[in-house]
C-alpha positions in Angstrom: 15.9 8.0 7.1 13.2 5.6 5.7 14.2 2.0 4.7 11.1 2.0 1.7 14.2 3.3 -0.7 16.7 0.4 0.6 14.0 -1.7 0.4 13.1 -1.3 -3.1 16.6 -1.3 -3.9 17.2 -4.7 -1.7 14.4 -6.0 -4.3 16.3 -5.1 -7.5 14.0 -1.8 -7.7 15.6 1.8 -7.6 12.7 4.8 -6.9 13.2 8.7 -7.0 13.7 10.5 -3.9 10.2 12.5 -5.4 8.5 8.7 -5.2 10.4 7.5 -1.6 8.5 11.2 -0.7 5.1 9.6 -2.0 5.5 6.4 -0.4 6.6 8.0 3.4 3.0 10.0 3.4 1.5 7.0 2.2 2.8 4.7 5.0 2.1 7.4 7.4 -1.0 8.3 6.4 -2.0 4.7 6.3 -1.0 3.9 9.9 -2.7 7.0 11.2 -6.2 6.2 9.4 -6.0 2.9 9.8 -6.4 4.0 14.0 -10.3 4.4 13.2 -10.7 2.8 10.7 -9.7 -1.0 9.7 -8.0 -0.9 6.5 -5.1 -3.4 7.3 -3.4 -5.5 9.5 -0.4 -4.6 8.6 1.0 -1.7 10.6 4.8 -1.9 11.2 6.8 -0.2 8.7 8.9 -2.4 6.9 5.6 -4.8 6.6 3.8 -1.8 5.0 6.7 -1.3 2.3 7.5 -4.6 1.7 4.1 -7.0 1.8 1.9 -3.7 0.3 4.4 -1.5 -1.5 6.9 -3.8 -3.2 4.4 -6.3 -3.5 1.6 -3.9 -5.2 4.3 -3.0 -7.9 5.4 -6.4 -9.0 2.4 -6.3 -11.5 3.5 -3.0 -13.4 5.3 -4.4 -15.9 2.3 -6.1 -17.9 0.8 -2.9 -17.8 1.2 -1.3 -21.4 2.2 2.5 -21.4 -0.5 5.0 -20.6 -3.0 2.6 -19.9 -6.4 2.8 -18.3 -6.7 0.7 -15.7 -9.1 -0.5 -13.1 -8.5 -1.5 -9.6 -11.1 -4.1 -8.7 -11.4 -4.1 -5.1 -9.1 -1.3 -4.2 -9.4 -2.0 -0.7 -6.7 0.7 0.7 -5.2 1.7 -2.6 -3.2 -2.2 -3.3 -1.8 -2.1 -5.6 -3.3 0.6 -8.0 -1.7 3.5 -5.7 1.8 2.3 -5.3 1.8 1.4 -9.0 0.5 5.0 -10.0 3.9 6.1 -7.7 5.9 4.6 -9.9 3.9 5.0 -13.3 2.7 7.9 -13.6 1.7 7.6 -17.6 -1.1 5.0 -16.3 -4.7 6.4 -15.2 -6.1 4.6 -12.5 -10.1 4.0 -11.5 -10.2 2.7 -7.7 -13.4 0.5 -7.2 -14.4 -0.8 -3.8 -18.0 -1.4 -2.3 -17.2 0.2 1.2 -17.6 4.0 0.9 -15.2 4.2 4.2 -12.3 2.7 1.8 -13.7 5.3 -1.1 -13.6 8.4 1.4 -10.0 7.4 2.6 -8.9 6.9 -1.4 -10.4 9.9 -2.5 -8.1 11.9 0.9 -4.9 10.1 -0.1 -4.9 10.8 -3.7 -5.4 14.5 -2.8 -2.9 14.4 -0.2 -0.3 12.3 -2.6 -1.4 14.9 -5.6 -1.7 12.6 -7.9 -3.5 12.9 -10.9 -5.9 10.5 -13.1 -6.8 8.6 -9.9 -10.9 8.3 -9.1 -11.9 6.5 -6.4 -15.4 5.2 -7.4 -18.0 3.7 -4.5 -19.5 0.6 -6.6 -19.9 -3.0 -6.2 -18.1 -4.8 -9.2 -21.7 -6.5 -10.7 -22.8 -2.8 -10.6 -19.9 -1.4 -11.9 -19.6 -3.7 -15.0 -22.5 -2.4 -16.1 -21.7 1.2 -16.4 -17.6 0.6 -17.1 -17.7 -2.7 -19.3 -14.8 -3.5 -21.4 -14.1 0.5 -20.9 -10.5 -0.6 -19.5 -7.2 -1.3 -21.4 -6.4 -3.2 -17.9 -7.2 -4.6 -14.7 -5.3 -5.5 -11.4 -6.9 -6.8 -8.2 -5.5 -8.2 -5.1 -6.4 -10.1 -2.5 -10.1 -10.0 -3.2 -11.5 -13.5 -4.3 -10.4 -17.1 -5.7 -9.4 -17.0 -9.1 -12.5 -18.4 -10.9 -14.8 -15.5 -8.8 -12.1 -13.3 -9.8 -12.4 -13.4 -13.5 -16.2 -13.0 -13.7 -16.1 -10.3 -11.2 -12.9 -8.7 -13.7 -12.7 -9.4 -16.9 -16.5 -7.2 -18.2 -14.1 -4.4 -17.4 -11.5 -5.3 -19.8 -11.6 -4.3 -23.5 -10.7 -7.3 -25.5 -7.1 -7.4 -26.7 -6.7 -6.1 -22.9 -5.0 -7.8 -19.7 -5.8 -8.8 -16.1 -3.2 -8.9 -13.1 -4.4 -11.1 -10.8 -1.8 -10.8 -7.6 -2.1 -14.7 -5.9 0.5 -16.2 -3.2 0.0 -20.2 -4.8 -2.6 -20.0 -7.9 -1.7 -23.4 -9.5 -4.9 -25.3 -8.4 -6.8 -21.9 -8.8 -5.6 -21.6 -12.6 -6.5 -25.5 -13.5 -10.0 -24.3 -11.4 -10.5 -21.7 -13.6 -10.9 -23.5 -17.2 -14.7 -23.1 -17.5 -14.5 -19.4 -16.5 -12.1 -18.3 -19.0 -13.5 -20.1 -21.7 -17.2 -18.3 -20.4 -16.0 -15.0 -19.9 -13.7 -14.6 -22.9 -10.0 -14.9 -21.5 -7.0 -17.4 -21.6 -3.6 -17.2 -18.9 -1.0 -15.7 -21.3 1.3 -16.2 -18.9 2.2 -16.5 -15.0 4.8 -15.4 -13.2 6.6 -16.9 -9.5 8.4 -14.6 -7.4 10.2 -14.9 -3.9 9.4 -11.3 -2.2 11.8 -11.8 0.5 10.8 -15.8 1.3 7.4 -15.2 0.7 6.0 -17.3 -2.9 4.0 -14.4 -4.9 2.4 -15.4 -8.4 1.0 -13.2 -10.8 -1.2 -14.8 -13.3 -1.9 -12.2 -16.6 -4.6 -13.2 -18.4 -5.6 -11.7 -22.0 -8.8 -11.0 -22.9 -9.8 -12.7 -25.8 -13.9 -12.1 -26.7 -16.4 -10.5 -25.7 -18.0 -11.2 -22.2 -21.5 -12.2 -22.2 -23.8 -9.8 -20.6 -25.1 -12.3 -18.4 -21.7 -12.1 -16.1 -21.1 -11.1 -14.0 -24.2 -12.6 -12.2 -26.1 -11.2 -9.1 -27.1 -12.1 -5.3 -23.7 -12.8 -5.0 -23.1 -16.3 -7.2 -19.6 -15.8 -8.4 -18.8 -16.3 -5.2 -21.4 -18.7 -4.0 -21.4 -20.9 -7.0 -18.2 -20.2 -9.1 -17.5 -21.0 -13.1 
């Protein structure tokens, strides 16, 4: 008998035996791949549905219904994959610059069966040129500090759209980030503070507002070299 059900439940969350299903091959299936290759450090099982599962699907919520949705810096699926689980209305485009993470993406979605998932093998500076402002959303998660974040983010989002940006502490990240909203065309609608079993999660939705300018975001690396 898994715990990811009692869990979820613990944290307020009830799931389908159809979606505990999901999330069992996805844990296992995780912790067998991750054997060759690195994709967390998180291996033990109540780690895996509580610090990526229930963590990954605290964002849904600012999602609007039937969404599309990029996952910028997918990494092993957090949190686009777990949120798909439990919304299945939502279509989901997986980017990530390692083409191991894409090839291990591309093998769980199959294996999981779900549908409207593509794993896509792009940097983000590359990517906002082919996808930009094609998304009614974003979500990313661990990747970057919040100012890098949002230049490597928002050209994905249409305006009138939304960002999830998963942080443990963004206050000083937020008052950081000032310049780069006001550059990139975004303002923090709102944030939101959550104790995930002791541990301090914030998420931090932003709203697209304008356009972004087609200068961002910029190459060789200075979003994160020389943030906004």
């Amino acid at each position: 008998m898994s715990d990811i059900k009692d869990i979820f439940s613990e944290a307020g969350r009830e799931i389908s035996e159809e979606q505990e299903r999901r999330f069992l091959l996805y844990r296992d299936y995780l912790k067998e791949y991750n054997e060759k290759v690195n994709l967390t450090a998180i291996t033990d099982d109540r780690g895996i549905a509580v610090k990526h599962f229930l963590d990954s699907v605290l964002g849904e919520k600012f999602l609007p219904e039937k969404a599309s949705v990029i996952d910028v810096g997918s990494g092993a699926g957090f949190p686009a994959i777990p949120i798909k689980i439990l919304r299945p209305d939502l279509s989901f485009t997986l980017l990530d610059s390692l083409n191991k993470r894409i090839v291990f993406l591309q093998s769980l979605v199959d294996r999981l069966s779900l549908k409207e998932v593509t794993p896509v093998h792009m940097r983000a500076e590359e990517g906002a040129k082919v996808y930009r402002e094609k998304f009614d959303a974003a979500v990313a998660r661990a990747v970057a500090p919040l100012p890098t974040l949002l230049e490597y983010v928002l050209p994905f989002v249409r305006v009138g759209g939304v960002f999830v940006a998963y942080k443990s502490d963004a206050t000083g990240e937020i008052d950081a980030s000032k310049r780069a909203l006001k550059e990139l065309g975004g303002r923090v609608r709102e944030t939101e503070e959550i104790s995930l079993f002791g541990d301090k999660r914030t998420l931090v939705i932003v709203e697209k507002t304008e356009k972004t300018p087609h200068r961002y975001p910029r190459l060789q690396n200075k979003p994160r070299i020389s943030p906004l």
